[in-house]
mmCIF file of the N, C-alpha and C atoms, coordinates in Angstrom:
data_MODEL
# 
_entry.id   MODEL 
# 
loop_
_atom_site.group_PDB 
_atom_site.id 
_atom_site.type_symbol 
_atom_site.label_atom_id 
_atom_site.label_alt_id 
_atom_site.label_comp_id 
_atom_site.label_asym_id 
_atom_site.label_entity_id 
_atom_site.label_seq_id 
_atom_site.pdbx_PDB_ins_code 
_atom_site.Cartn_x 
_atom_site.Cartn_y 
_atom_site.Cartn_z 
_atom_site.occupancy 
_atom_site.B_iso_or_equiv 
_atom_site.pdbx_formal_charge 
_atom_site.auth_seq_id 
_atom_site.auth_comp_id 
_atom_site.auth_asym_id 
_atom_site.auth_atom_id 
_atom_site.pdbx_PDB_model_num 
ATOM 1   N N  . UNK A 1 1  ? 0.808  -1.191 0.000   1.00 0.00 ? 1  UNK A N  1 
ATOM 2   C CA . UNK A 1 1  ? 0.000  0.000  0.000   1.00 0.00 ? 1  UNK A CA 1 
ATOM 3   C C  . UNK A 1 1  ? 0.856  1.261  0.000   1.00 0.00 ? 1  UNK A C  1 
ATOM 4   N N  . UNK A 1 2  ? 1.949  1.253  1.009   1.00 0.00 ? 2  UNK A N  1 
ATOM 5   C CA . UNK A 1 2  ? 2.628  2.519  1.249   1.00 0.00 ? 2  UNK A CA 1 
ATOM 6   C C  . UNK A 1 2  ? 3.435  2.413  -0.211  1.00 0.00 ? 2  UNK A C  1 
ATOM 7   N N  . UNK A 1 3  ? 4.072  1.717  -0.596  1.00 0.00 ? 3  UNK A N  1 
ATOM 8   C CA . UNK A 1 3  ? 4.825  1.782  -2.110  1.00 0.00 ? 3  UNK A CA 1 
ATOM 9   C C  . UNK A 1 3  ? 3.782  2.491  -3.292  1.00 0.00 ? 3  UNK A C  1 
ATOM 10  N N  . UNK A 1 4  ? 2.398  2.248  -3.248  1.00 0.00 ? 4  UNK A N  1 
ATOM 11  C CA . UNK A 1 4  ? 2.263  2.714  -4.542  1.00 0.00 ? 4  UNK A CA 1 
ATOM 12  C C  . UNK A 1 4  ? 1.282  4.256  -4.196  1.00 0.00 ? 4  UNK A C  1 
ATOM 13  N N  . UNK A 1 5  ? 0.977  4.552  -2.670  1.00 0.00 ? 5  UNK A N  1 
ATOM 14  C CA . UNK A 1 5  ? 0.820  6.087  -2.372  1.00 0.00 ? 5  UNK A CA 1 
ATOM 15  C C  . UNK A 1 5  ? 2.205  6.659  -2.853  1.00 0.00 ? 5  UNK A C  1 
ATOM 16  N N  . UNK A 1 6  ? 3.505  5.792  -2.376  1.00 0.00 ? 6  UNK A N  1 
ATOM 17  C CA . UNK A 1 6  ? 4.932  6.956  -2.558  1.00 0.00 ? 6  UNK A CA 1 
ATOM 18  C C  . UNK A 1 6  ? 5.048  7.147  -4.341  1.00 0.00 ? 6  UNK A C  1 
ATOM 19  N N  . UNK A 1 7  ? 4.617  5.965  -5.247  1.00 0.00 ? 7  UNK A N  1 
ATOM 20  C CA . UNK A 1 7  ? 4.661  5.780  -6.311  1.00 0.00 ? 7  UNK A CA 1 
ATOM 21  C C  . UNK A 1 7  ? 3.817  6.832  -7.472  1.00 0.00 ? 7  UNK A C  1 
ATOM 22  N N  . UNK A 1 8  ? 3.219  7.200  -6.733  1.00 0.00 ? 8  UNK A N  1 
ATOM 23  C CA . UNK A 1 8  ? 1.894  8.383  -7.091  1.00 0.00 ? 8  UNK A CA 1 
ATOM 24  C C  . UNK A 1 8  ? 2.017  9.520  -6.599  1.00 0.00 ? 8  UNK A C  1 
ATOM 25  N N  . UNK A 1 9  ? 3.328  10.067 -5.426  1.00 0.00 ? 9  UNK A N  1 
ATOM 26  C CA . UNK A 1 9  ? 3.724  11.182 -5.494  1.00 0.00 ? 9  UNK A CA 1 
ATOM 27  C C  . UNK A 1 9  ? 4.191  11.863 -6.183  1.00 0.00 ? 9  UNK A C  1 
ATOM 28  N N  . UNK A 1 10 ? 4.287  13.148 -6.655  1.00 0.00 ? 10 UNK A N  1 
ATOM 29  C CA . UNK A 1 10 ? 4.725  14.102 -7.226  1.00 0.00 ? 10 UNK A CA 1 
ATOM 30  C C  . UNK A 1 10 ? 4.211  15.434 -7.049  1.00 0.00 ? 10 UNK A C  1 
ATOM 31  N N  . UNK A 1 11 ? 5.643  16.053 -6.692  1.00 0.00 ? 11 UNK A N  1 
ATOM 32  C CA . UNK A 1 11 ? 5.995  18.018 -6.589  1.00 0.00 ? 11 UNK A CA 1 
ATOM 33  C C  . UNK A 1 11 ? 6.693  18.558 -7.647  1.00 0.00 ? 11 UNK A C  1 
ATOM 34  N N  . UNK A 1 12 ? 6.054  19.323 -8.224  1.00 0.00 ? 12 UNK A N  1 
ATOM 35  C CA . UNK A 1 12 ? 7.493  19.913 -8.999  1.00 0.00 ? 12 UNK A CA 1 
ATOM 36  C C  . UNK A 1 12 ? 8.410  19.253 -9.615  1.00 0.00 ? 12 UNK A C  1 
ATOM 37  N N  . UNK A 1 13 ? 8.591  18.087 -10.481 1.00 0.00 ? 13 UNK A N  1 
ATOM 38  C CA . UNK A 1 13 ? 8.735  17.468 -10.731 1.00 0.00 ? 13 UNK A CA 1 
ATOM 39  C C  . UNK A 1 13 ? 9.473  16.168 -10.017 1.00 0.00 ? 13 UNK A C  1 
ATOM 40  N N  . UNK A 1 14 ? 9.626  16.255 -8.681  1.00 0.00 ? 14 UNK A N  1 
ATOM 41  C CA . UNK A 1 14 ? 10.229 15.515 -7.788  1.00 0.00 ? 14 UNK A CA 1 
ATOM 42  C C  . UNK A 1 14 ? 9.365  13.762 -7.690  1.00 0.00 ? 14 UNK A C  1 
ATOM 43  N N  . UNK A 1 15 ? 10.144 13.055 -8.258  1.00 0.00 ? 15 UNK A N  1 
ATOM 44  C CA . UNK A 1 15 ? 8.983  11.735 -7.802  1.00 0.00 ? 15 UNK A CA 1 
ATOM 45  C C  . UNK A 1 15 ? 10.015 10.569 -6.614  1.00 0.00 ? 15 UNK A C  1 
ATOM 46  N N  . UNK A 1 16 ? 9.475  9.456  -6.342  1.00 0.00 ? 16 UNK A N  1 
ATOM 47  C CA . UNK A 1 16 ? 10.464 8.591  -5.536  1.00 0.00 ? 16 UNK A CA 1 
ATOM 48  C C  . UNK A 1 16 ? 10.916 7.442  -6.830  1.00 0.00 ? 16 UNK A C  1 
ATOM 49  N N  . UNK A 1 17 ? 12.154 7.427  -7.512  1.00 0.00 ? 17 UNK A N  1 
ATOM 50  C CA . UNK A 1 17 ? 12.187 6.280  -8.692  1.00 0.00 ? 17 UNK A CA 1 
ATOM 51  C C  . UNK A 1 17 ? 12.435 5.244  -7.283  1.00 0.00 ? 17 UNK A C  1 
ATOM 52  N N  . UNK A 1 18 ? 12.058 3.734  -8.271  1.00 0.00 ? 18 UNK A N  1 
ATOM 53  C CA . UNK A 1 18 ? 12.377 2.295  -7.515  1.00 0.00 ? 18 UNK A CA 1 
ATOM 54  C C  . UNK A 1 18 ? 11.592 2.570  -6.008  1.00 0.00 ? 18 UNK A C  1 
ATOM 55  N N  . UNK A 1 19 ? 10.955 2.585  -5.676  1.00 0.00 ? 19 UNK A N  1 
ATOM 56  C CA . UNK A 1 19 ? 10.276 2.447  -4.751  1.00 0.00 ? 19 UNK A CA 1 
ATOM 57  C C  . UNK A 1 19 ? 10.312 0.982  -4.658  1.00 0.00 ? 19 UNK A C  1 
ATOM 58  N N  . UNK A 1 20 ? 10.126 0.311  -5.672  1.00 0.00 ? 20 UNK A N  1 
ATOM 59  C CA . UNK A 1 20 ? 9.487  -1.505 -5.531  1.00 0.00 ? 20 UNK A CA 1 
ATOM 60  C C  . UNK A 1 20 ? 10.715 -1.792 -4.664  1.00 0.00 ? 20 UNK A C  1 
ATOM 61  N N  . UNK A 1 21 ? 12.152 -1.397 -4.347  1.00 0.00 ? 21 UNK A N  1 
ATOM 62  C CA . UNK A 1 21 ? 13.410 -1.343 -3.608  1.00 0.00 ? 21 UNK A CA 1 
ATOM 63  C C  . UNK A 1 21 ? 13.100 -1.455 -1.905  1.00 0.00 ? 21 UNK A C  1 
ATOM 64  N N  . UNK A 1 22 ? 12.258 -0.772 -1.863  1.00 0.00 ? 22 UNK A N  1 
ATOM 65  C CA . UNK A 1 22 ? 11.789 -0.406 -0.442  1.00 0.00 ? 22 UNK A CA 1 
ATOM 66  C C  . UNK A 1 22 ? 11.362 -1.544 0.211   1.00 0.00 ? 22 UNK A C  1 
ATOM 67  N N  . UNK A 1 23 ? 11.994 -1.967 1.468   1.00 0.00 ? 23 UNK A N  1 
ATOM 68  C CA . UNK A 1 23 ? 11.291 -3.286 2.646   1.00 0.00 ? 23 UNK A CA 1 
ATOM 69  C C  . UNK A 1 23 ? 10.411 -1.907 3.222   1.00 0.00 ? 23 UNK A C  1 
ATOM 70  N N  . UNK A 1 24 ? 8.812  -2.079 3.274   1.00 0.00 ? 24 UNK A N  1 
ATOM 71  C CA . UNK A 1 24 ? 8.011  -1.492 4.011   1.00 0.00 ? 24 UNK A CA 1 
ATOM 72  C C  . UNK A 1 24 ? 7.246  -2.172 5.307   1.00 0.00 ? 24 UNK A C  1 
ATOM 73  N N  . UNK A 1 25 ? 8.010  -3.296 5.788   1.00 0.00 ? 25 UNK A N  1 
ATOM 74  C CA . UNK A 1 25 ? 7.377  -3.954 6.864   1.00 0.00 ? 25 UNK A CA 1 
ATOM 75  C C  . UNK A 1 25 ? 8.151  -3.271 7.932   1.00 0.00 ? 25 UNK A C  1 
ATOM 76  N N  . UNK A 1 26 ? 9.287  -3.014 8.436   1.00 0.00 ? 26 UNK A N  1 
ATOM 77  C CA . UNK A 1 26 ? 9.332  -2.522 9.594   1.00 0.00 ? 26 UNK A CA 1 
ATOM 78  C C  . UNK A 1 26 ? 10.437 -1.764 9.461   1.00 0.00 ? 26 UNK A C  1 
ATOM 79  N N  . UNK A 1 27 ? 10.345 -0.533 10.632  1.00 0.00 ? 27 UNK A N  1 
ATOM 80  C CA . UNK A 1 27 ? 10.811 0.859  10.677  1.00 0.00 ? 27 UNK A CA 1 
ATOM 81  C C  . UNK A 1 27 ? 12.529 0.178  10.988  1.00 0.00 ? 27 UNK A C  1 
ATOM 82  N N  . UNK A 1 28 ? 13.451 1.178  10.347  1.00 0.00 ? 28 UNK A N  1 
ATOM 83  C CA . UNK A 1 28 ? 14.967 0.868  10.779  1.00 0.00 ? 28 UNK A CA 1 
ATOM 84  C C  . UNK A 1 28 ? 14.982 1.335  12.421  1.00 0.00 ? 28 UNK A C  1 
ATOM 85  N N  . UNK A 1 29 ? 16.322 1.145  12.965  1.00 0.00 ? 29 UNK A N  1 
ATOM 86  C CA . UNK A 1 29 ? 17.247 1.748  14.557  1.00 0.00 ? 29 UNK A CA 1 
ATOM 87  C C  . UNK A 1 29 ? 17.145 3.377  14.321  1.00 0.00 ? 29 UNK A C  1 
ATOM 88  N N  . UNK A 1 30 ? 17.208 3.841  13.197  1.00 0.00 ? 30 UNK A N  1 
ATOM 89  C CA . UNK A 1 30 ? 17.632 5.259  12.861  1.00 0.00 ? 30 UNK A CA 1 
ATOM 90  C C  . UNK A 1 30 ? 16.332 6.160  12.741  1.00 0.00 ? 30 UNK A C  1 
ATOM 91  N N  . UNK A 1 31 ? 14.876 5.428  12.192  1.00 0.00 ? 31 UNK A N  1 
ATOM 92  C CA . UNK A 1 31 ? 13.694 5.939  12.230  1.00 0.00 ? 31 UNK A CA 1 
ATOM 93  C C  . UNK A 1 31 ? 13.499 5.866  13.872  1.00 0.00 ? 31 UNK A C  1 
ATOM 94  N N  . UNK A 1 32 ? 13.554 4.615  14.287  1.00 0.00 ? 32 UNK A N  1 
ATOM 95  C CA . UNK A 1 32 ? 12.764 4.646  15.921  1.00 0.00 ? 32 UNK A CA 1 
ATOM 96  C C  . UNK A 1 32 ? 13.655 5.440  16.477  1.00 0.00 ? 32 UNK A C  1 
ATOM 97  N N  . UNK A 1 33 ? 14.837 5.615  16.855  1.00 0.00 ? 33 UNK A N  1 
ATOM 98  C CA . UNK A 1 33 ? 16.005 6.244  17.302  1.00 0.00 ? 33 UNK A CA 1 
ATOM 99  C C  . UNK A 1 33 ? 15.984 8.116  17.479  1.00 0.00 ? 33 UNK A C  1 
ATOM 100 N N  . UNK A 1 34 ? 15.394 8.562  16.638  1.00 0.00 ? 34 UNK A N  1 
ATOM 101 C CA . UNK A 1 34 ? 14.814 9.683  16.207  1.00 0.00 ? 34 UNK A CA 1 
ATOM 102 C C  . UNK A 1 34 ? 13.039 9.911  16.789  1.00 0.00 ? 34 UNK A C  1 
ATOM 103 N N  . UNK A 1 35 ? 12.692 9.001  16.578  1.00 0.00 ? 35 UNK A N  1 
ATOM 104 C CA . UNK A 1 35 ? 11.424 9.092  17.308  1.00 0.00 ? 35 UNK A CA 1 
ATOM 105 C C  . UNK A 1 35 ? 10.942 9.023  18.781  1.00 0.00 ? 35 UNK A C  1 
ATOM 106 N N  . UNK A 1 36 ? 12.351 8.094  19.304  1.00 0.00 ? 36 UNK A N  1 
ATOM 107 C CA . UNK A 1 36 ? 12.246 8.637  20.758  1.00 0.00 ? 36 UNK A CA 1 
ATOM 108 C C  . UNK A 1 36 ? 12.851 9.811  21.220  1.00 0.00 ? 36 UNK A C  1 
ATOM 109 N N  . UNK A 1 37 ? 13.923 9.873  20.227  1.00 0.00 ? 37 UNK A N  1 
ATOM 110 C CA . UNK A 1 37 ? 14.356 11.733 20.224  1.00 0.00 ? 37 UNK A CA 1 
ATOM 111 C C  . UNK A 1 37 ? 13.574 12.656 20.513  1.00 0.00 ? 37 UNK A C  1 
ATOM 112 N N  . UNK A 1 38 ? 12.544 13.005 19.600  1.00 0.00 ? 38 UNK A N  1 
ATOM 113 C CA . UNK A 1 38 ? 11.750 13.591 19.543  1.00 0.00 ? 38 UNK A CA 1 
ATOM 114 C C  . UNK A 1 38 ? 10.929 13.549 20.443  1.00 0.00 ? 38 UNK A C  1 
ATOM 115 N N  . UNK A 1 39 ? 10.289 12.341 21.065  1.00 0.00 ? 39 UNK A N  1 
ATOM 116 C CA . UNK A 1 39 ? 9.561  12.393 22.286  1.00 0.00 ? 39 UNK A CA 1 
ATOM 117 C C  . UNK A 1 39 ? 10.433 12.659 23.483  1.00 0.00 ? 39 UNK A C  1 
ATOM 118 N N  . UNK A 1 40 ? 11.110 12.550 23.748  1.00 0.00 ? 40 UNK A N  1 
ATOM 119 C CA . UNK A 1 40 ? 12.084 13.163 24.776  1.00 0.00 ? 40 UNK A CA 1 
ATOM 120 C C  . UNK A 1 40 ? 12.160 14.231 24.797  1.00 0.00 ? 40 UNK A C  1 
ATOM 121 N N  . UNK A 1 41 ? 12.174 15.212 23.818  1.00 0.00 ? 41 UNK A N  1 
ATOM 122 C CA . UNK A 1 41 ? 12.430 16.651 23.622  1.00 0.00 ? 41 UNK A CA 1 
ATOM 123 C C  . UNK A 1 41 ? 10.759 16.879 24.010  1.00 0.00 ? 41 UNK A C  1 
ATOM 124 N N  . UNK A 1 42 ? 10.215 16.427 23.457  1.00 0.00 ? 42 UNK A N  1 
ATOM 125 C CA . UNK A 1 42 ? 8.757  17.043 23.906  1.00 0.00 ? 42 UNK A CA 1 
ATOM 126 C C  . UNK A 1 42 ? 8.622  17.088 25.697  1.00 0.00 ? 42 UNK A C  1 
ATOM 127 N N  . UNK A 1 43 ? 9.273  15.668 25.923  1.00 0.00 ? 43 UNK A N  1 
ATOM 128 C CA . UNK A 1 43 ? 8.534  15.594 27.374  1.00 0.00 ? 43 UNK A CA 1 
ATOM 129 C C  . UNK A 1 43 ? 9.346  16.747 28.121  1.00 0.00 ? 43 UNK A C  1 
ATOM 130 N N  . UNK A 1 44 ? 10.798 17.132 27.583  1.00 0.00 ? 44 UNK A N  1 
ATOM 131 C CA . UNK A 1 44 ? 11.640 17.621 28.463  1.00 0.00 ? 44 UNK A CA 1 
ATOM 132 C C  . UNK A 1 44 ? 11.271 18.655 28.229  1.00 0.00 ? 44 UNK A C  1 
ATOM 133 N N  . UNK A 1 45 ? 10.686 19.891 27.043  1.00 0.00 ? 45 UNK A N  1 
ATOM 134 C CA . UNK A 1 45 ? 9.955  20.697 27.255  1.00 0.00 ? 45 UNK A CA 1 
ATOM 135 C C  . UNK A 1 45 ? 8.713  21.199 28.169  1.00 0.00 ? 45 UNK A C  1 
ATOM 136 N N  . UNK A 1 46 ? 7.665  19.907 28.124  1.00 0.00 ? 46 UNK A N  1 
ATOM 137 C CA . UNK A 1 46 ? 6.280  20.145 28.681  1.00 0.00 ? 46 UNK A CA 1 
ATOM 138 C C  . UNK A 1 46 ? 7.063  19.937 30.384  1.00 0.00 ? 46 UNK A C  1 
ATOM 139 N N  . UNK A 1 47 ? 8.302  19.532 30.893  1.00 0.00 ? 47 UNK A N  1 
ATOM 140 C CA . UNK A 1 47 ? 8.646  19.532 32.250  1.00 0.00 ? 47 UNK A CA 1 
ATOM 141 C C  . UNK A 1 47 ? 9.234  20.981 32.567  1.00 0.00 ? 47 UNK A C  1 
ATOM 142 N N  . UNK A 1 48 ? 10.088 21.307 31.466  1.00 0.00 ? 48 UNK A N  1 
ATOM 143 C CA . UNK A 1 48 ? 10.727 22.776 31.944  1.00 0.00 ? 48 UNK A CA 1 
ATOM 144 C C  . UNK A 1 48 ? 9.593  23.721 31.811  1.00 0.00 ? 48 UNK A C  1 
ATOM 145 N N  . UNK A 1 49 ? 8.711  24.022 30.876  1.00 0.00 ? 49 UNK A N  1 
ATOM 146 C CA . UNK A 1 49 ? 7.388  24.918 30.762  1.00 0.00 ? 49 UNK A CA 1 
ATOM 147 C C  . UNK A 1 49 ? 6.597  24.584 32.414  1.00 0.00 ? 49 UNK A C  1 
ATOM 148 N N  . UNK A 1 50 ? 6.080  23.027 32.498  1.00 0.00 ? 50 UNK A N  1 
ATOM 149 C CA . UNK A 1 50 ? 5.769  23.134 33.932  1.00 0.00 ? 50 UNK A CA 1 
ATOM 150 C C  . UNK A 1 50 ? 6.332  23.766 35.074  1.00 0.00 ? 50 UNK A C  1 
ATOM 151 N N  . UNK A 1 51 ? 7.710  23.493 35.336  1.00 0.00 ? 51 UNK A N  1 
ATOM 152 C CA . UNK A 1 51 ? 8.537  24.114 36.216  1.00 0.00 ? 51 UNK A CA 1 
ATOM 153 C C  . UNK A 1 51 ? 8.741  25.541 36.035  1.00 0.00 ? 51 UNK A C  1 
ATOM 154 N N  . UNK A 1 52 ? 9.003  26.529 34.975  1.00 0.00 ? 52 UNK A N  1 
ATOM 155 C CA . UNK A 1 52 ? 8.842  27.772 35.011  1.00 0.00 ? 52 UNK A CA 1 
ATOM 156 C C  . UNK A 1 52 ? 7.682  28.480 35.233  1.00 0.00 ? 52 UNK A C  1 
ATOM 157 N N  . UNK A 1 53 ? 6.033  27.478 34.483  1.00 0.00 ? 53 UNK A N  1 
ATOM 158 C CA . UNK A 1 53 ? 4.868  28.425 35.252  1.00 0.00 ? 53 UNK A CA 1 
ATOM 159 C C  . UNK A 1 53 ? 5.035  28.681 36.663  1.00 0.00 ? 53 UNK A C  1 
ATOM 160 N N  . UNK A 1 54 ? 5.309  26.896 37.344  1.00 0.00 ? 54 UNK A N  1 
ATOM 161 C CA . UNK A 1 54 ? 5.343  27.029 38.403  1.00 0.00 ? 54 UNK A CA 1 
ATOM 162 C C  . UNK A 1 54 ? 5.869  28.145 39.536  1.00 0.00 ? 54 UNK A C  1 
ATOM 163 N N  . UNK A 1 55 ? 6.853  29.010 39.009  1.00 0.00 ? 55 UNK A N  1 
ATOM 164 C CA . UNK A 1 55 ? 7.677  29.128 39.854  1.00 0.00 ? 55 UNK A CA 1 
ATOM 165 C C  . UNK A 1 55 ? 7.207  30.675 39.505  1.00 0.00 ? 55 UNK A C  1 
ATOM 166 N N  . UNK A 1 56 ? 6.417  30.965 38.142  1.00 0.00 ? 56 UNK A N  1 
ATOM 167 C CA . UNK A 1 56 ? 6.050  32.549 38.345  1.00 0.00 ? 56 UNK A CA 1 
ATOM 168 C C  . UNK A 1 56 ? 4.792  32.506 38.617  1.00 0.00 ? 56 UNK A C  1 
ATOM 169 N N  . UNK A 1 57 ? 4.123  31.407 39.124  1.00 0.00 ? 57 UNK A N  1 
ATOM 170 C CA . UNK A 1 57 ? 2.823  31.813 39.782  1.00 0.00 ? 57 UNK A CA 1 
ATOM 171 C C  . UNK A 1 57 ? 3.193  31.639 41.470  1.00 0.00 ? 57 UNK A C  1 
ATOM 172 N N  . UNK A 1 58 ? 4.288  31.294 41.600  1.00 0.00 ? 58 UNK A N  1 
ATOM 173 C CA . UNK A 1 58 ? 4.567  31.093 43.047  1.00 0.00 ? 58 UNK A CA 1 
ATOM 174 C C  . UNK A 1 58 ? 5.286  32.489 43.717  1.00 0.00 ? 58 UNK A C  1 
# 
C-alpha cells in the first residue's frame, strides 16, 4: 500500500524512482532512534514549561 501512495507522489517534478526497492514492513534503529528523540524533547519541554509556570505563579 505505502509503495504505490509513494509511487503516485509528485511536486514539482520531484517523484520517488524504484520504490518496488523499499522493505516497508518494519521501521529501521535510525527511524525509531529519532522518534524517541523527539519524544524526549517534547517531554523535556512540557517539564521545563511546567517548572517555570510554576515558579512565576509562586
Amino acid at each position: 500500500m505505502a509503495d504505490i501512495i509513494v509511487t503516485d507522489f509528485r511536486v514539482e517534478g520531484f517523484e520517488y524512482p524504484d520504490v518496488w526497492e523499499q522493505n516497508w514492513e518494519d521501521y529501521t534503529f535510525h527511524y525509531l532512534w529519532c522518534c524517541h528523540a523527539i519524544l524526549s524533547g517534547i517531554q523535556h519541554y512540557y517539564e521545563a514549561k511546567a517548572a517555570a509556570d510554576g515558579e512565576a505563579a509562586g
